[in-house]
One Martini backbone bead per residue (centre of mass of N, CA, C, O) as a GRO file, in nm:
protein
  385
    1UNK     BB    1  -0.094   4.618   6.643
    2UNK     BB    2   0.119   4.376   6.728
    3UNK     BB    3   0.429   4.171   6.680
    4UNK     BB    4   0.611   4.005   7.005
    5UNK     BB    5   0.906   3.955   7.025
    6UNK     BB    6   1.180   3.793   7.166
    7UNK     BB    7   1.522   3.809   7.179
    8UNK     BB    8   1.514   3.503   6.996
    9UNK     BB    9   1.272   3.548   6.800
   10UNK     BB   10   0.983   3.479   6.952
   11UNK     BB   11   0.692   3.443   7.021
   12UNK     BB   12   0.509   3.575   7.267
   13UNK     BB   13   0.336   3.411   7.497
   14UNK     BB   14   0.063   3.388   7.688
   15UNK     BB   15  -0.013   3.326   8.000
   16UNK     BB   16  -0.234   3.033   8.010
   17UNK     BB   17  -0.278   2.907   7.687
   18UNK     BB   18  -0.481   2.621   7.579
   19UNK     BB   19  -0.383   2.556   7.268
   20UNK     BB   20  -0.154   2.346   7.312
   21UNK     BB   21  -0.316   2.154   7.511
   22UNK     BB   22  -0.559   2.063   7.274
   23UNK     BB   23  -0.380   2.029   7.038
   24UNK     BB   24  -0.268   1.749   7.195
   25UNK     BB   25  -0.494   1.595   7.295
   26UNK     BB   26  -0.602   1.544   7.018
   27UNK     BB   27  -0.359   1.379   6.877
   28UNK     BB   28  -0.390   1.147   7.122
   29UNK     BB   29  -0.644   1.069   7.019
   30UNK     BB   30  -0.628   0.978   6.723
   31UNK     BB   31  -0.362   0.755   6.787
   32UNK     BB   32  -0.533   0.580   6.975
   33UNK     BB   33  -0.759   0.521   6.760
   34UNK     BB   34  -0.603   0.380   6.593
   35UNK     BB   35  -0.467   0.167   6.716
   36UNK     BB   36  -0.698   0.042   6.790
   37UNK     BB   37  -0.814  -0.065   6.501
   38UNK     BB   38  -0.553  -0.223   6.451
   39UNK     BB   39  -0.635  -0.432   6.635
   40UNK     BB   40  -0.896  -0.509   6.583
   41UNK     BB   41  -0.831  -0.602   6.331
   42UNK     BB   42  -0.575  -0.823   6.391
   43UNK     BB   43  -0.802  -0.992   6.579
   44UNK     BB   44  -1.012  -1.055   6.353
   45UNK     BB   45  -0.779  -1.064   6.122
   46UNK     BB   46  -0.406  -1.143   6.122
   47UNK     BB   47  -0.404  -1.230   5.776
   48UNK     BB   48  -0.505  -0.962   5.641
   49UNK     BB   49  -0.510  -0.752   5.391
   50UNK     BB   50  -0.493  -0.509   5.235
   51UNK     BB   51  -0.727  -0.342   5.033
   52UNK     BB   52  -0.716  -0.225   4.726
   53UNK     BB   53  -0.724  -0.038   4.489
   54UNK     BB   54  -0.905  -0.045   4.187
   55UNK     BB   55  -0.865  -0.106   3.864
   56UNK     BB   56  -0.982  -0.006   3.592
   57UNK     BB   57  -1.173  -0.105   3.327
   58UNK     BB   58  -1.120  -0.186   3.022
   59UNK     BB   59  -1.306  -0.076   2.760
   60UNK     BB   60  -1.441  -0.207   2.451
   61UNK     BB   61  -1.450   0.075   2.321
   62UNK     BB   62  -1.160   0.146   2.347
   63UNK     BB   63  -1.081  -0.072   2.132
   64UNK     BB   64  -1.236  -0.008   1.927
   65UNK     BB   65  -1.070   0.265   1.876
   66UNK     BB   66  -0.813   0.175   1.851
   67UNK     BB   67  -0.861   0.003   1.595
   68UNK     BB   68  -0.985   0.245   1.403
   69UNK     BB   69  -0.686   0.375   1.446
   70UNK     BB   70  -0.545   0.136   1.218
   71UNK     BB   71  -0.733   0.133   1.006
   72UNK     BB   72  -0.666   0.406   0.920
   73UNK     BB   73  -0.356   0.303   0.849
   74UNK     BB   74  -0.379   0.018   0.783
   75UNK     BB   75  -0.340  -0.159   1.032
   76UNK     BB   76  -0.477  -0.486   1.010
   77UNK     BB   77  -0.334  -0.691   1.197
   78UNK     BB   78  -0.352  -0.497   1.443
   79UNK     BB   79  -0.657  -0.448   1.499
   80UNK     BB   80  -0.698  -0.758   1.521
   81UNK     BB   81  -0.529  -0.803   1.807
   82UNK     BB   82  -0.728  -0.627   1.950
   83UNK     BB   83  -1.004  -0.779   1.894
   84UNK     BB   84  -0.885  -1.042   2.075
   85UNK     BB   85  -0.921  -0.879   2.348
   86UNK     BB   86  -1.230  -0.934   2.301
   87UNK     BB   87  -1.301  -1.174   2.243
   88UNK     BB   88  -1.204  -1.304   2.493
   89UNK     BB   89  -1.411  -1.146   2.699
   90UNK     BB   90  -1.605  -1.211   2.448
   91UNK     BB   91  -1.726  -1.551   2.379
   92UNK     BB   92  -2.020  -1.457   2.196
   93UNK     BB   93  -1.872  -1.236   1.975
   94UNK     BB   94  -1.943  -1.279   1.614
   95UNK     BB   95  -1.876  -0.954   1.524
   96UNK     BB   96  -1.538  -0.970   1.622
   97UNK     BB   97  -1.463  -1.236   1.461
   98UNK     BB   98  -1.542  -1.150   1.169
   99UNK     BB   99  -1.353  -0.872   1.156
  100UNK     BB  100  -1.084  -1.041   1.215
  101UNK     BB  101  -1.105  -1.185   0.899
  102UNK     BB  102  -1.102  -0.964   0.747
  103UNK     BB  103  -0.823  -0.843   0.835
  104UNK     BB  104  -0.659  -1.083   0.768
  105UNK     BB  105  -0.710  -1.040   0.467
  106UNK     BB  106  -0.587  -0.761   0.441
  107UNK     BB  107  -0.304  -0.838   0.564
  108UNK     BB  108  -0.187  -1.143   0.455
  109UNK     BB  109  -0.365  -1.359   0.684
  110UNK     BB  110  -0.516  -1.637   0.568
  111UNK     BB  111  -0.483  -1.818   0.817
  112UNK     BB  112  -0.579  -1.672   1.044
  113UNK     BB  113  -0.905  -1.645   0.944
  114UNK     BB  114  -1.007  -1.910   1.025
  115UNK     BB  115  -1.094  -1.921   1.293
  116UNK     BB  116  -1.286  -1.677   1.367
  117UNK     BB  117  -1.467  -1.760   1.178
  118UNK     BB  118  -1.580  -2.034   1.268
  119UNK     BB  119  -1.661  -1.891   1.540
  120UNK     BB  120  -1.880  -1.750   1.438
  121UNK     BB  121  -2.049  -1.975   1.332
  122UNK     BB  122  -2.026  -2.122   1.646
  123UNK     BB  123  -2.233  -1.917   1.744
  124UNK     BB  124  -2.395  -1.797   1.458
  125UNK     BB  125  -2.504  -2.005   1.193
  126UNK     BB  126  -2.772  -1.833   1.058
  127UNK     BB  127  -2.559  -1.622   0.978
  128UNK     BB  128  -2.478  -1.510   0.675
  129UNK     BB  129  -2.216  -1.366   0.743
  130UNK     BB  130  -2.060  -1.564   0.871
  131UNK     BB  131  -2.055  -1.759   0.619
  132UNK     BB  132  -1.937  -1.573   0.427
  133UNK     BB  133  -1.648  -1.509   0.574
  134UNK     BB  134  -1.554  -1.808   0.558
  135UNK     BB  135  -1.551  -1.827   0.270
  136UNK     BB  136  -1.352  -1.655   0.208
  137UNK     BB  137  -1.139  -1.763   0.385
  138UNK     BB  138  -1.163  -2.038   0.201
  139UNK     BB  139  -1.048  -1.901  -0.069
  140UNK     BB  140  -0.763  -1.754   0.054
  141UNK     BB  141  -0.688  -2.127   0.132
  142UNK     BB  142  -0.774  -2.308  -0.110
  143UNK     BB  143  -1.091  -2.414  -0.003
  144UNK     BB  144  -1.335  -2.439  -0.243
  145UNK     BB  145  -1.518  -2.645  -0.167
  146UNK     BB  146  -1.622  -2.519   0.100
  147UNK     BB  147  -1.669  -2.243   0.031
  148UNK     BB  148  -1.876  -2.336  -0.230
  149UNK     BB  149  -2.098  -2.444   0.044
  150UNK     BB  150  -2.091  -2.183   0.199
  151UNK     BB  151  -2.173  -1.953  -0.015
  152UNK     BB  152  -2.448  -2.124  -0.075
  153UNK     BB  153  -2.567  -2.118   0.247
  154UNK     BB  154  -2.579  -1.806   0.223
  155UNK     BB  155  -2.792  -1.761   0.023
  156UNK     BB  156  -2.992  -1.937   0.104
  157UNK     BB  157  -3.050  -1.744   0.350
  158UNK     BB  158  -2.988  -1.425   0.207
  159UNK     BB  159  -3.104  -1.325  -0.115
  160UNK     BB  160  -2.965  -1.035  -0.017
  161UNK     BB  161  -2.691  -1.061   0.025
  162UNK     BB  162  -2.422  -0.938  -0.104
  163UNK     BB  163  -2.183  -1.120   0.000
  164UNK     BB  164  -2.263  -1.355  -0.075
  165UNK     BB  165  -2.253  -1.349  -0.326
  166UNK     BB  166  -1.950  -1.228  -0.356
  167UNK     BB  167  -1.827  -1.519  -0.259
  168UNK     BB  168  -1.927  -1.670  -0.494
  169UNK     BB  169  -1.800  -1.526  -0.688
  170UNK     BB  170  -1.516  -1.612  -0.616
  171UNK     BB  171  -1.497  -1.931  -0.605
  172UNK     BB  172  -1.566  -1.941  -0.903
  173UNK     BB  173  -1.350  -1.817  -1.016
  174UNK     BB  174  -1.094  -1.965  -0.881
  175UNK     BB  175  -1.298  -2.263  -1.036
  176UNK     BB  176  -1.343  -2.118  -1.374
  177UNK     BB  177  -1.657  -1.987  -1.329
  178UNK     BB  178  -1.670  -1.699  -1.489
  179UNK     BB  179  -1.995  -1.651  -1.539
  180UNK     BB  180  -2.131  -1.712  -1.292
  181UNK     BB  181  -1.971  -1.500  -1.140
  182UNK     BB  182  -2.082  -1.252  -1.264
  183UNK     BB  183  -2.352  -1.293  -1.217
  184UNK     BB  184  -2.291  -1.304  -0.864
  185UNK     BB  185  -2.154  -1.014  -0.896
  186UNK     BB  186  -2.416  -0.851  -1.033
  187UNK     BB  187  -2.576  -0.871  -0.771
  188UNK     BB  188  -2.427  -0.764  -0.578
  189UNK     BB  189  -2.383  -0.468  -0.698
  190UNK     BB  190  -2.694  -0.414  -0.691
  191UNK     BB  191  -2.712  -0.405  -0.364
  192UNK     BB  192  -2.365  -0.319  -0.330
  193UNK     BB  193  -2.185  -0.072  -0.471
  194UNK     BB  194  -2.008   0.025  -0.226
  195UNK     BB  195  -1.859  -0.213  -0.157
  196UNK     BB  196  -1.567  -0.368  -0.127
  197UNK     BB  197  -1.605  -0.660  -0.183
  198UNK     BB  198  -1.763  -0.649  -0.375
  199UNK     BB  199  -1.611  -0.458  -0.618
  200UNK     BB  200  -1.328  -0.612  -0.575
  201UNK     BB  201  -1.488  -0.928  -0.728
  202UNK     BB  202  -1.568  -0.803  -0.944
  203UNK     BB  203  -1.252  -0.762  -1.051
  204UNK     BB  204  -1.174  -1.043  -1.042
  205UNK     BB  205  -1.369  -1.179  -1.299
  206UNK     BB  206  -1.157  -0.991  -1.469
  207UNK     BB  207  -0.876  -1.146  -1.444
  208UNK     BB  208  -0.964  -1.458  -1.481
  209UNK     BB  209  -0.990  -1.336  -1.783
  210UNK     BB  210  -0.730  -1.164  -1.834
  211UNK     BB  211  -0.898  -0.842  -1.772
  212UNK     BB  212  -0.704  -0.613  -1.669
  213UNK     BB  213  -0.860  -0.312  -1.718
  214UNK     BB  214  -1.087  -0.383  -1.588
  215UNK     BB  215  -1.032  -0.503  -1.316
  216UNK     BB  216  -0.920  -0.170  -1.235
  217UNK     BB  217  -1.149  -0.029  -1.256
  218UNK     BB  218  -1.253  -0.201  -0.983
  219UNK     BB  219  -1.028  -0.147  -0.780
  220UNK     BB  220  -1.012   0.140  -0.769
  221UNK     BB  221  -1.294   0.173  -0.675
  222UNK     BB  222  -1.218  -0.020  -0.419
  223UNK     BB  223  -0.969   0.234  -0.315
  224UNK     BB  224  -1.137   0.462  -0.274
  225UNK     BB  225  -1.326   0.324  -0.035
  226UNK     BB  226  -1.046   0.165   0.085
  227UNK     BB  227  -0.705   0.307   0.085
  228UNK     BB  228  -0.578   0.152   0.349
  229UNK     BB  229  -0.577  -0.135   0.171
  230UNK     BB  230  -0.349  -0.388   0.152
  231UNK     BB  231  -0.526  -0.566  -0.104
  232UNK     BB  232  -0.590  -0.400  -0.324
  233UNK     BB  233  -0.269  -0.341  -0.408
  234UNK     BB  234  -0.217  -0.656  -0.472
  235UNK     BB  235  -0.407  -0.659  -0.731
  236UNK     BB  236  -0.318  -0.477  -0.883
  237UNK     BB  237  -0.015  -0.508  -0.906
  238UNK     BB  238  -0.055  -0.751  -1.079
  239UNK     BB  239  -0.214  -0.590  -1.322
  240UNK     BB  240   0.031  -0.440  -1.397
  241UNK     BB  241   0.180  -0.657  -1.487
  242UNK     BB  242   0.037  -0.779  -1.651
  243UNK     BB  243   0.049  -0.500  -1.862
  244UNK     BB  244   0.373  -0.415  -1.821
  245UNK     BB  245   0.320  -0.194  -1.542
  246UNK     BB  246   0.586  -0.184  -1.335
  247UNK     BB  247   0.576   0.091  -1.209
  248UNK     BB  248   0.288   0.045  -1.085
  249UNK     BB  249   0.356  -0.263  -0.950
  250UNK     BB  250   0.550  -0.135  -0.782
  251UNK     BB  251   0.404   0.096  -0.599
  252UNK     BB  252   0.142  -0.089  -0.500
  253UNK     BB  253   0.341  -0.284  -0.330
  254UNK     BB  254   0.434  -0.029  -0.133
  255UNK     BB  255   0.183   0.046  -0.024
  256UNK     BB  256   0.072  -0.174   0.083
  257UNK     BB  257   0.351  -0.189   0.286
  258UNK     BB  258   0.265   0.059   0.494
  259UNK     BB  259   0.010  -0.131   0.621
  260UNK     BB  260   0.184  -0.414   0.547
  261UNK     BB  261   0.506  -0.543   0.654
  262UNK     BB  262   0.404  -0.867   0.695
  263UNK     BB  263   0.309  -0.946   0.393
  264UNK     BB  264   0.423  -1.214   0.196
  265UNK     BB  265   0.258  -1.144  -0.090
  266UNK     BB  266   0.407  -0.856  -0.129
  267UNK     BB  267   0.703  -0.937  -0.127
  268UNK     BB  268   0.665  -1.148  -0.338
  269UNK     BB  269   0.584  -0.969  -0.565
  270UNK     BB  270   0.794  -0.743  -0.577
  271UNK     BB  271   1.055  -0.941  -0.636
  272UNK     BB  272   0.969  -1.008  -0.877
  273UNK     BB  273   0.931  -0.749  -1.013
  274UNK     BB  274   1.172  -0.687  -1.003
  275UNK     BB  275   1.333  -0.951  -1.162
  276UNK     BB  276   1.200  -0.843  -1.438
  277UNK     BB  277   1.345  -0.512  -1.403
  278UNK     BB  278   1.642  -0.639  -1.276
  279UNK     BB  279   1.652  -0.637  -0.954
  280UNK     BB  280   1.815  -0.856  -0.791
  281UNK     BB  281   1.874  -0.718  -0.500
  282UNK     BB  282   1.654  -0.680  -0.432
  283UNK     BB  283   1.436  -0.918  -0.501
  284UNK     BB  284   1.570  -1.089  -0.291
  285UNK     BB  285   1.477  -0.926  -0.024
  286UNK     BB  286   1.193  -1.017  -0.081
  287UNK     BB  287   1.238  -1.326  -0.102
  288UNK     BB  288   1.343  -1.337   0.187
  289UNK     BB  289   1.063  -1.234   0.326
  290UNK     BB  290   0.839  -1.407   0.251
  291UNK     BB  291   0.972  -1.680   0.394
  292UNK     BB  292   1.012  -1.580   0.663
  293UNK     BB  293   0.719  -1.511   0.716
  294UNK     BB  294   0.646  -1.788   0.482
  295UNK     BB  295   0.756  -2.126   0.520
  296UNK     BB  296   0.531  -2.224   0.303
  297UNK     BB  297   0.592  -2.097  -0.005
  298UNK     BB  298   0.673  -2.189  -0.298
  299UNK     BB  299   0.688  -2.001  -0.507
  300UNK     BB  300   0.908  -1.839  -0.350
  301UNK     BB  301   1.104  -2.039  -0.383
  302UNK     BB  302   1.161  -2.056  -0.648
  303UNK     BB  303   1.191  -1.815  -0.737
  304UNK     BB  304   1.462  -1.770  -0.564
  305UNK     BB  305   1.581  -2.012  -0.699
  306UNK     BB  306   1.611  -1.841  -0.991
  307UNK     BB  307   1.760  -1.582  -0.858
  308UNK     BB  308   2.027  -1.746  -0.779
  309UNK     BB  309   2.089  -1.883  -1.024
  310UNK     BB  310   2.145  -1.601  -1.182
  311UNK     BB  311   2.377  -1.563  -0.952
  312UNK     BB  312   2.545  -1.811  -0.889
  313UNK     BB  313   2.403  -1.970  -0.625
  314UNK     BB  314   2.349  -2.283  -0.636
  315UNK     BB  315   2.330  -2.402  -0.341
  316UNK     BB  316   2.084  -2.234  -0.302
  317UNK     BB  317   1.895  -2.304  -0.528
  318UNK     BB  318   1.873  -2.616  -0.447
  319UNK     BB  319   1.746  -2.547  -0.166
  320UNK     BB  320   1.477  -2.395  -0.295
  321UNK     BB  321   1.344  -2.594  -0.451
  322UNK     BB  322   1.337  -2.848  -0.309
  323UNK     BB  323   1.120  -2.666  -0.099
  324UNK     BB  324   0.935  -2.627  -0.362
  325UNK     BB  325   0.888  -2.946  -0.372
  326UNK     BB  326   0.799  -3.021  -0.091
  327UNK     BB  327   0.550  -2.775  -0.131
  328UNK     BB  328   0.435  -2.907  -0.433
  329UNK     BB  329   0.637  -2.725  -0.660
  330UNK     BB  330   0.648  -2.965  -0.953
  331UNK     BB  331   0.824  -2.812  -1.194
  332UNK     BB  332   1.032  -2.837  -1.420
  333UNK     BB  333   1.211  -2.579  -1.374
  334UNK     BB  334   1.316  -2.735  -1.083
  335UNK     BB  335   1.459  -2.924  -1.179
  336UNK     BB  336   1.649  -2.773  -1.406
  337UNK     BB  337   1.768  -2.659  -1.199
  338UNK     BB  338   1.912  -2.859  -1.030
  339UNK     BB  339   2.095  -2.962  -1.218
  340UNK     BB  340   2.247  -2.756  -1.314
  341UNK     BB  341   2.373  -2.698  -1.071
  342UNK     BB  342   2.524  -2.948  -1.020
  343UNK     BB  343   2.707  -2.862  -1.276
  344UNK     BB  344   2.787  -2.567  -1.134
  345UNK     BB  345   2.979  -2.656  -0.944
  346UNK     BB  346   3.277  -2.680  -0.840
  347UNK     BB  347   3.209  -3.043  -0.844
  348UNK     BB  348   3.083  -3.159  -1.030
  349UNK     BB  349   2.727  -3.353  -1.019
  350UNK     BB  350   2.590  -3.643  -1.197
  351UNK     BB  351   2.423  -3.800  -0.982
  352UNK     BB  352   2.210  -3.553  -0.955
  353UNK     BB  353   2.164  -3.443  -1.175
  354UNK     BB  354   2.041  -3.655  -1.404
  355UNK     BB  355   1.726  -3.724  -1.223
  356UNK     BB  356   1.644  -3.414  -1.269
  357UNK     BB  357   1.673  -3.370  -1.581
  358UNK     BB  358   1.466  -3.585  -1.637
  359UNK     BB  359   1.247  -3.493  -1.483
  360UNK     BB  360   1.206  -3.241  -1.644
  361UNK     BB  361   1.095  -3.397  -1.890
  362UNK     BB  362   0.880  -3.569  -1.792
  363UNK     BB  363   0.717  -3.325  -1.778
  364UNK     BB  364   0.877  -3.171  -1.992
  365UNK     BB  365   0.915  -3.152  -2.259
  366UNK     BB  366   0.885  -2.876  -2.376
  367UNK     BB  367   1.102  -2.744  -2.279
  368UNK     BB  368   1.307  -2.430  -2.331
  369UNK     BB  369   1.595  -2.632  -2.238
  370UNK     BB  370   1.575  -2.913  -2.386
  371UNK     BB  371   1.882  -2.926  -2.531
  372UNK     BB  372   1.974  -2.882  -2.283
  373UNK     BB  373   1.985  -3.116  -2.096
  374UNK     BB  374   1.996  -3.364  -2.281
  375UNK     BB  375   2.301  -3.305  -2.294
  376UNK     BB  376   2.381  -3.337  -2.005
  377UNK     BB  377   2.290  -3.598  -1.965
  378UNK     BB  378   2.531  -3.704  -2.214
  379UNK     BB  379   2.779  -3.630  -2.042
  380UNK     BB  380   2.708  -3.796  -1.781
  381UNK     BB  381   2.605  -4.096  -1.966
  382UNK     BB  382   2.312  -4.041  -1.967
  383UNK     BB  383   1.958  -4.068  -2.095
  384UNK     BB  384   1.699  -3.961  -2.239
  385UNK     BB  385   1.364  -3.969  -2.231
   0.00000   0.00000   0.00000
């Protein structure tokens, strides 16, 4: 048996095959049949759109995997931003408000921590560990008292749980209660030696009375239990620098800012220590970005003020002083550098010089420039204090 094909090159049908007429017929059935179908459809409800195809709903526990996958490298700001499109979709868990709290306090976001913190608690006030994260939020935000009430109504809540007892003990540090912090972090570290928050305000502890080798030694502790965590490095390398071990608190500042780069504290803490030891070039531009970052930080502008002063950038000097005047610190050697820039100016200005290095004595009459300060002040016609 062969294929037979005619002249054109077509293979030859044979006369009378039903299969062309079947197969025509049938298509013309199909194609009736929807046109009915949508005349149905459209006589039924003329204004309906088709639905479309639902598009899967991301689970939480994707998102819970994301955010485990910044915390892994460092990144725990980004992982807290994850955990907030979490927060919205559940808006009654307070496990997942908690830990956005921890992690902006590990990422130098500390006013950012103090909403989810409040919120854990607003969700449920009876949780111990809830009433603890605030606590600490309120103790890295500065408000000692609140945090100082919140961290004793968590122990008292839970007398076995470690955090509690850890959040009092770092609370008390910070309002100079050394010897009874010490004894509520070390009830902490027997409950759990383990935990990196008990750990790490174990060494606490021991920097606010100034021994700063026992508290590397808990830092480090606290370092390797989680290697990852940017404010680990921020506590170290202060500690580093206070033993003047310039070279390790500066390593530590710039780990720190591998898994957090918009950390205002890594930033300016590093520009300081920049120029301690002598980089004024990179400390000015660290304590540019600290300031950007966080247009509140008072001792920013100071350094940032004092670092101008010496590079002889005057007009710049006294505006970053000035800021730092405006939020808060209120250092004699703040007027002190004011006044002296309006002196170094291309146009000395004894106007305004006069009023600030008075001031400057008026905080500090002992202060090592007093009598650089008090001659300018005689130069310009006006009285020492």
């Amino acid at each position: 048996m062969y294929l037979d094909y005619n002249k054109r090159g077509r293979r030859r049908r044979r006369k009378g095959s039903p299969a062309p007429l079947l197969i025509a017929a049938i298509a013309a059935l199909l194609v009736i049949s929807f046109l009915a179908n949508q005349e149905y459809d459209l006589l039924r409800n003329p204004f309906e759109t088709p639905t479309p195809s639902p598009t899967p709903t991301r689970s939480a526990l994707s998102y819970l995997d994301e955010a485990q996958s910044f915390i892994d490298q460092g990144k725990v700001v980004e992982a807290a931003t994850v955990l907030q499109t979490i927060a919205e979709r559940e808006p009654e868990n307070d496990d997942v408000r908690r830990e956005m709290a921890n992690l902006y306090i590990y990422g130098g976001q500390y006013s950012s921590a103090l909403a989810p913190a409040r919120e854990a608690v607003a969700i449920d006030g009876d949780d111990a560990l809830n009433q603890a994260t605030l606590a600490m939020a309120l103790t890295w935000n500065q408000e000692y008292d609140e945090g100082y009430d919140v961290a004793q109504l968590a122990v008292q809540m839970d007398p076995t749980l470690a955090q509690a007892h850890a959040r009092l003990a770092e609370v008390l540090a910070s309002l100079g209660s050394w010897r009874q912090a010490v004894q509520e972090a070390e009830v902490a570290l027997d409950l759990a030696p383990r935990d990196f928050d008990v750990v790490r305000i174990m060494g606490y502890t021991y920097e606010v009375q100034g021994k700063y080798t026992e508290a590397l030694e808990y830092y480090q502790q606290a370092a390797d239990l989680k290697p990852r965590l940017p404010l680990i490095y921020l506590v170290m390398g202060r500690n580093y620098r206070a033993l003047n071990d310039f070279d390790a608190a500066i390593a530590a500042f710039r780990r720190g800012l591998e898994g957090a780069p918009e950390d205002p504290w890594l930033h300016f803490e590093l520009g300081k220590t920049l120029f301690q030891v002598g980089d004024q070039e990179l400390g000015l531009r660290e304590l540019r970005k600290a300031v950007e970052l966080k247009p509140d930080m008072p001792d920013a502008y100071q350094q940032l003020g004092v670092g101008l002063y010496l590079r002889r950038a005057y007009e710049e000097a006294i505006e970053n002083m000035q800021r730092a005047i405006e939020l808060g610190n209120v250092a004699a050697i703040n007027y002190y550098i004011i006044g002296r820039s309006y002196l170094n100016i291309e146009t000395p200005d004894c106007e305004n010089a006069v009023p600030n290095l008075q001031k400057a004595l008026e905080i500090d009459a002992e202060m090592i420039p007093y009598v650089d300060a008090a001659d300018s002040i005689r130069a310009c016609g006006g009285a020492p204090p």
